[in-house]
C-alpha positions in Angstrom: 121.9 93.3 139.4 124.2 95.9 138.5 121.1 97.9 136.1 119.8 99.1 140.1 123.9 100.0 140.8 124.3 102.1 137.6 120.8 103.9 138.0 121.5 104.8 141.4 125.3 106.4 140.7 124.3 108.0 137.5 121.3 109.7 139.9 124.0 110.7 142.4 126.0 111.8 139.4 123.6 114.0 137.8 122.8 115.8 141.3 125.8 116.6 141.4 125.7 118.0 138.2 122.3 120.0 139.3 124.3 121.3 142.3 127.1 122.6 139.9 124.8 124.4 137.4 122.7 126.0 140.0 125.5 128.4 140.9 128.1 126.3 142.8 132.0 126.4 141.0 135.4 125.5 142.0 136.6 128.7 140.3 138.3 127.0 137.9 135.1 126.8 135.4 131.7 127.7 134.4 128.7 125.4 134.9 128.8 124.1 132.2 132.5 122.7 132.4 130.8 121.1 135.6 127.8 119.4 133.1 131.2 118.0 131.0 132.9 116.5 133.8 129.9 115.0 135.2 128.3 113.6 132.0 132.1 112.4 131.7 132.5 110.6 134.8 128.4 108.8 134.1 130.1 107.5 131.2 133.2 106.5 133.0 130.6 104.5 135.6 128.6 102.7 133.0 132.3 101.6 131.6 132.9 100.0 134.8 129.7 99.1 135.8 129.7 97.2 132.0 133.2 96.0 132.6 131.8 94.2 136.2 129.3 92.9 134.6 131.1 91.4 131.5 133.7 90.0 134.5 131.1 88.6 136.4 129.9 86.4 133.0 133.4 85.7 132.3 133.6 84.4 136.1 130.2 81.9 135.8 131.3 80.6 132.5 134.8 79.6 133.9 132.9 77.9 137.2 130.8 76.2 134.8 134.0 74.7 133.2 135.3 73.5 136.1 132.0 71.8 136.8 131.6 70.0 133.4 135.2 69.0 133.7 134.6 67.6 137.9 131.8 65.7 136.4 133.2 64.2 133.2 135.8 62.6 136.0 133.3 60.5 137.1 133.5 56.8 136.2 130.2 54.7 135.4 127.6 57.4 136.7 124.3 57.1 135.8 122.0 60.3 135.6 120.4 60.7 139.4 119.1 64.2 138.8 115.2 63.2 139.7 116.9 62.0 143.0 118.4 65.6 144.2 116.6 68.1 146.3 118.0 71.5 146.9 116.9 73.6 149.7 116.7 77.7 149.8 119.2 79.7 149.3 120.8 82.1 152.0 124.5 83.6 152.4 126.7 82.5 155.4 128.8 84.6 157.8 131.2 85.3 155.1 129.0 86.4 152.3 128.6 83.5 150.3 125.7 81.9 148.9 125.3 78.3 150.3 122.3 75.8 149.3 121.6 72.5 151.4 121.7 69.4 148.9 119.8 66.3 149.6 120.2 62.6 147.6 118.2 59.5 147.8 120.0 56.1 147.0 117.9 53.7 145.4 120.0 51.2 145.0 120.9 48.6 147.1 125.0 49.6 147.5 126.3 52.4 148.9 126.9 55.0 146.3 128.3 58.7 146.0 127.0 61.5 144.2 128.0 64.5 142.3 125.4 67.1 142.4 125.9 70.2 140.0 124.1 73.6 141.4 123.4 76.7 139.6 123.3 79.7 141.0 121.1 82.1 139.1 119.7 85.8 139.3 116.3 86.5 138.9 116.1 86.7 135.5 117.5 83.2 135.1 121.1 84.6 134.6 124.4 82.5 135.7 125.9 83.4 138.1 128.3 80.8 139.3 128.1 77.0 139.1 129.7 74.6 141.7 130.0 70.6 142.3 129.0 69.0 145.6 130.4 65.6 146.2 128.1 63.9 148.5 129.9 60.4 149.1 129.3 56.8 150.8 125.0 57.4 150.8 124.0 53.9 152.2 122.0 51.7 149.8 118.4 53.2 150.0 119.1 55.4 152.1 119.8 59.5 152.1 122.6 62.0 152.2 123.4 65.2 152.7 126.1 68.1 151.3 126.1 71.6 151.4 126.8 73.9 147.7 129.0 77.1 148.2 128.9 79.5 145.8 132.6 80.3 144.6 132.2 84.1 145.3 130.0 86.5 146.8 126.8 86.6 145.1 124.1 90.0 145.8 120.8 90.1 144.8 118.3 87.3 144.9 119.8 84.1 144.0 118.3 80.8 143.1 119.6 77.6 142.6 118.8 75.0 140.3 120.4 71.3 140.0 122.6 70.7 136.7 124.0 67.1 136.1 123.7 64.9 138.8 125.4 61.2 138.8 125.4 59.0 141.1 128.5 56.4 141.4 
């Protein structure tokens, strides 16, 4: 996600830099000065590119918290995972990621169920985690919830079900 990102501004960066050696100068240095700054402000980018990036982790590991935490609340749940579907990914009008979820009661009660859903990158990476609380499914019957991704997400996403108890 952000390897495209740093590619592309360090290509802008060093045209610049192309532009400044081929004869172009502010006055106030040689071309070379120009090759500095440049090289300095590439360097500068991959900083903050690495900075995003590291904030980004820091962001999916702290929604992943939250999750294990929403789903150790849950009294007397028994493992329902084989009995989630997710559907396809796509981002909503206000740029977040959003994933249908589907459950299937067995049993004969109605039950609710927390569903957790990863949100992933294409090489598998985290990228956020949420909870979906899909409550009162009628005994054998099905219900529906949507997942939200916690912020915006860019690139393709996938989504994968974590823990799911049903209650």
């Amino acid at each position: 996600m952000t390897g495209n990102w740093t590619r592309g501004l360090a290509g802008l960066l060093l045209s610049a830099v192309a532009v400044g050696t081929a004869g172009c100068s502010d006055g106030g240095g040689d071309a070379s000065s120009a090759a500095s700054k440049a090289a300095s402000a590439v360097k500068s980018a991959g900083a903050a590119v690495s900075s995003a990036a590291s904030d980004a982790a820091s962001a999916a590991e702290s929604a992943a918290a939250v999750a294990k935490d929403r789903l150790g609340s849950v009294k007397d749940g028994v493992d329902a995972k084989g009995d989630v579907t997710l559907g396809a990914p796509t981002t909503d009008g206000e740029g977040y990621t959003t994933v249908p979820v589907g459950v299937r009661n067995t049993e004969g009660s109605a039950k609710s169920f927390a569903v957790q859903v990863d949100f992933e990158d294409e090489s598998g990476n985290a990228l956020d985690t949420v909870v979906v609380t899909v409550a009162g499914v009628p005994g054998n019957g099905t219900g529906q919830g949507t997942a939200r991704s916690t912020h915006k997400l860019s690139g393709t996403v996938t989504a994968r079900t974590g823990t799911a108890l049903r209650y």
